[in-house]
N, C-alpha and C positions, 0 to 999 in steps of 0.2 A: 774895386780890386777883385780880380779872380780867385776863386778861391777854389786850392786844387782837389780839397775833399770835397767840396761837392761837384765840380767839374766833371772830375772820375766816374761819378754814379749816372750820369746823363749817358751815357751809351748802352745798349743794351746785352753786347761782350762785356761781363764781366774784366778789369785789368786788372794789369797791377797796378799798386800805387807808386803814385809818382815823389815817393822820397825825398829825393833831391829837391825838391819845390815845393814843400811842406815846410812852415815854420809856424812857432807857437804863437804869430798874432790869427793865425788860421783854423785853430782849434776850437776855440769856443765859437765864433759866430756859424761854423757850421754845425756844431752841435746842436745851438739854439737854432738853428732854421732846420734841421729834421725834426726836435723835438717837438718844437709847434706843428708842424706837415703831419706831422705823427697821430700828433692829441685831435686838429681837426678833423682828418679823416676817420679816427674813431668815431669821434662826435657822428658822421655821417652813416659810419657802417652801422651802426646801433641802431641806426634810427629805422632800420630792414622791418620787415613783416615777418619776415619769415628768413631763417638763419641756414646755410649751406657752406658746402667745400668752397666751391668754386667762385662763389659771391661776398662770402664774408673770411673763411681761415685763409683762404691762399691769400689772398691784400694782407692780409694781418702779418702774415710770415712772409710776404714782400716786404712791410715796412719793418722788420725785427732784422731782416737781413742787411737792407739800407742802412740801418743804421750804426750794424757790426761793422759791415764792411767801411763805413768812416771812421770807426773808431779802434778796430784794429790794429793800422797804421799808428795811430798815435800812438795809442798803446806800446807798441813795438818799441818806435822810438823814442819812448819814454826809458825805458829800459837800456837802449842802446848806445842811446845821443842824449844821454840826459843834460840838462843844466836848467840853471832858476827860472828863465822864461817859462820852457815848454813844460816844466814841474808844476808851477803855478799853475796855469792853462789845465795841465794833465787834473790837478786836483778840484781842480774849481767845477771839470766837469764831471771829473767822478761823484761827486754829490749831488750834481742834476741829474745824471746816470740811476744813479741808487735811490733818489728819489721817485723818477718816473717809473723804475720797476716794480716798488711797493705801489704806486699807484695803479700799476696795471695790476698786478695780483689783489688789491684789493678792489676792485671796479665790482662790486655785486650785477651789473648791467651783462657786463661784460662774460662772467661767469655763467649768468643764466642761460647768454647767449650759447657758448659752450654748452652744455648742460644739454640744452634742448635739441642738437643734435644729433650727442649720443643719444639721447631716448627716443630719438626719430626711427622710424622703421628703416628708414633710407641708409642707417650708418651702416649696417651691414651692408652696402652695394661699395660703401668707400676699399679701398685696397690696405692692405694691412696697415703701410705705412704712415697713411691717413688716419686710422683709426688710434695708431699708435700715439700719434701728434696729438690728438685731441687727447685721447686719457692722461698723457703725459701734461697736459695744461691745466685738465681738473684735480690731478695729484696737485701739480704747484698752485693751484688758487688755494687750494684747502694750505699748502706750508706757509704762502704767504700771507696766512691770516686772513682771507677772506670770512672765516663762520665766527670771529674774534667779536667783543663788544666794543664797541666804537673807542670806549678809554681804551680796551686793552689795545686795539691796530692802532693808536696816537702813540702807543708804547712800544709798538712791534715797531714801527715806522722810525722812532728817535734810536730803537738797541740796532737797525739796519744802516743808519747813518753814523751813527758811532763805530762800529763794524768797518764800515768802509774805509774811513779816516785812520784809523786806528792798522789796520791792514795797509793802508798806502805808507805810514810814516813806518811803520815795519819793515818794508820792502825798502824804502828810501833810506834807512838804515844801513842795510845789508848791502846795498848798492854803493854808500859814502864809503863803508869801513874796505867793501872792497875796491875799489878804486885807491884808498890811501895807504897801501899797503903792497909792494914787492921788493924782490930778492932780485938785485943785482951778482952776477957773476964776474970775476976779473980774469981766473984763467983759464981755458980752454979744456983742460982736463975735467975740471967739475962739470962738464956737458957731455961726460963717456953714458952712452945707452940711450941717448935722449934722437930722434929719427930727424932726420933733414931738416921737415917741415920747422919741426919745434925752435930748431936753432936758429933757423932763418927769422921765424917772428920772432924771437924775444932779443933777435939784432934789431932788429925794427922797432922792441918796446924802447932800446937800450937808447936808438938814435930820434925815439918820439918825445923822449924827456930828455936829451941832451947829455946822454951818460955814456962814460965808453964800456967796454964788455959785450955783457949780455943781461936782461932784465928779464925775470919771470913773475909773472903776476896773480892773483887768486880768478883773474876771468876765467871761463869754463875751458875754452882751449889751452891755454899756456897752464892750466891747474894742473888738468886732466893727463896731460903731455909729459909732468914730471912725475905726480906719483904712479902712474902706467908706466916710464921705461927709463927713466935715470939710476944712473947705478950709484951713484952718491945716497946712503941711506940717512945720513944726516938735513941732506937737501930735502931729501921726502918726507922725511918726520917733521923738518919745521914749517916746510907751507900745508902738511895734513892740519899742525897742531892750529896755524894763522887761519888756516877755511873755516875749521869745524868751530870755531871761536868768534866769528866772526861779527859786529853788534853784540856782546856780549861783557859781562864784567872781568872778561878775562883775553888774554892772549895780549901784542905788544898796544894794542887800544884800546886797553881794557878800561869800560866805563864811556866812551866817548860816544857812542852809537848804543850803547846799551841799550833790548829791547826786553829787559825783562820785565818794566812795568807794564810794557806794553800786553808781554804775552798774560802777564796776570789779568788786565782789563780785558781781551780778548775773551780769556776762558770763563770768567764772568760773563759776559755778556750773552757768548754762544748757551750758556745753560741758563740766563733765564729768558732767550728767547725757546728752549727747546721748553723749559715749561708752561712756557704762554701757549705752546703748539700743543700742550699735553702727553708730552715723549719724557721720561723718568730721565734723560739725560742728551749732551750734543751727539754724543756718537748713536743715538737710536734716529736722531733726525737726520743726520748725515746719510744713512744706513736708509732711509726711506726713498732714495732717491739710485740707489746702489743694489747690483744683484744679490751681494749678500743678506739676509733678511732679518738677523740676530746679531750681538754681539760677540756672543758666543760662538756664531758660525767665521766671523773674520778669527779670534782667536784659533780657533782647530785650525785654519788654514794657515796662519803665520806659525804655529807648531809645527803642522806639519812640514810645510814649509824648512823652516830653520834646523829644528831637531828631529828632521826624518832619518 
């Protein structure tokens, strides 16, 4: 069987993907055939004398790219075209996903390799953005736990997996609640202020469920479309109150999608991975990765920000 994610990547113009001819029995086996292409060409780049741009980072950020580029699309339509098939598929590979990325952050091989080129006299010949690339891989070796003791990365490794899983049923949450949830319209006046486009799709939401009027729903368009220009303020108040509620203990589903133990595991987790990395809290590790540099420097700016 052909398979169109990895089809795609055999030319050397980048395309687009081929949507239309993606389904979720197409997800995982090509996941597992970059991931293996992956691990053994590592195997082989490591196995260098001697570590450079051109020899060993660019293949590396060839194969990080290949493998965005297959996984993107899924991703997408995961988000878009969701249903049980391509969910399952979506999740079964996010854990290989999340998997192989502790493992590359943890590769001590792999790291030194890095390493050894910035200390090389030659890295200053590389161009800024080079150099960029590299520091910015020895920051992430060091968050991914690479300096960690063997128990503690077996524990960075299970709170990354947990994370993951914990993050996908989040989102698949927020995605069921909103999918099970709009406002049908019966008469025409309740559409005063709301622009062309807006009323033409939620004739189309109204005749995609078999309902007459007009359908408005919490997706980002038809959300977006009513509290921006309807002049019915009672219409705005209740699909503001249905969004902002959404997966939650509250609003007309309240309890059904609930993601509040989720968000409690969550924040657990992100702070004792920030103390395995030795950061007093998640938002100092967040922050390491971000131009801001303190906690205190994002506060001043959301003040100033808001109460300038």
């Amino acid at each position: 069987m052909t398979n169109p994610l990895l089809t795609m990547l055999q030319t050397e113009r980048p395309q687009l993907p081929p949507f239309a001819h993606i389904n979720p029995a197409h997800v995982e086996p090509a996941i597992d055939s970059i991931l293996k292409d992956n691990r053994q060409k590592l195997v082989t780049l490591l196995k260098q004398q001697r570590f450079n741009w051109h020899d060993f980072i660019q293949p590396l950020e060839e194969m990080s790219d290949r493998l965005q580029r297959a996984w993107s699309p899924v991703s997408h339509m995961n988000s878009v075209v969701n249903s049980d098939e391509l969910r399952e598929a979506y999740n079964t590979c996010l854990a290989k996903l999340s998997e192989y990325s502790t493992e590359l952050g943890q590769n001590e091989k792999l790291f030194q390799a890095y390493q050894s080129i910035a200390d090389d006299a030659s890295f200053s010949d590389l161009d800024i953005a080079q150099q960029k690339i590299i520091n910015n891989a020895l920051r992430d070796f060091h968050l991914s736990g690479v300096d960690l003791e063997k128990n503690k990365k077996q524990r960075f490794k299970e709170i990354k997996q947990q994370l993951s899983k914990l993050k996908t049923q989040f989102e698949e949450n927020i995605l069921d609640a909103t999918h099970a949830w709009h406002k049908q319209i019966m008469h025409e006046k309740g559409l005063s202020g709301l622009p062309e486009f807006a009323v033409a799709m939620s004739k189309q939401a109204a005749e995609q469920k078999n309902l007459e009027g007009w359908v408005f729903t919490l997706d980002a368009p038809s959300y977006m479309a009513v509290v921006m220009y309807a002049d019915d303020r009672s219409l705005r108040e209740e699909m503001y109150s249905e969004f902002v509620t959404r997966a939650s203990d509250q609003g007309s589903n309240a309890g059904k999608w609930d993601n509040s133990e989720n968000m409690q595991k969550i924040l657990a987790l992100r702070y004792e991975l920030a103390e395995l990395l030795s950061f007093n809290n998640y938002a100092e590790l967040s922050l390491a990765t971000k131009m801001a540099e303190t906690t205190d420097d994002v506060f001043h700016f959301l003040n100033r920000v808001w109460f300038a």
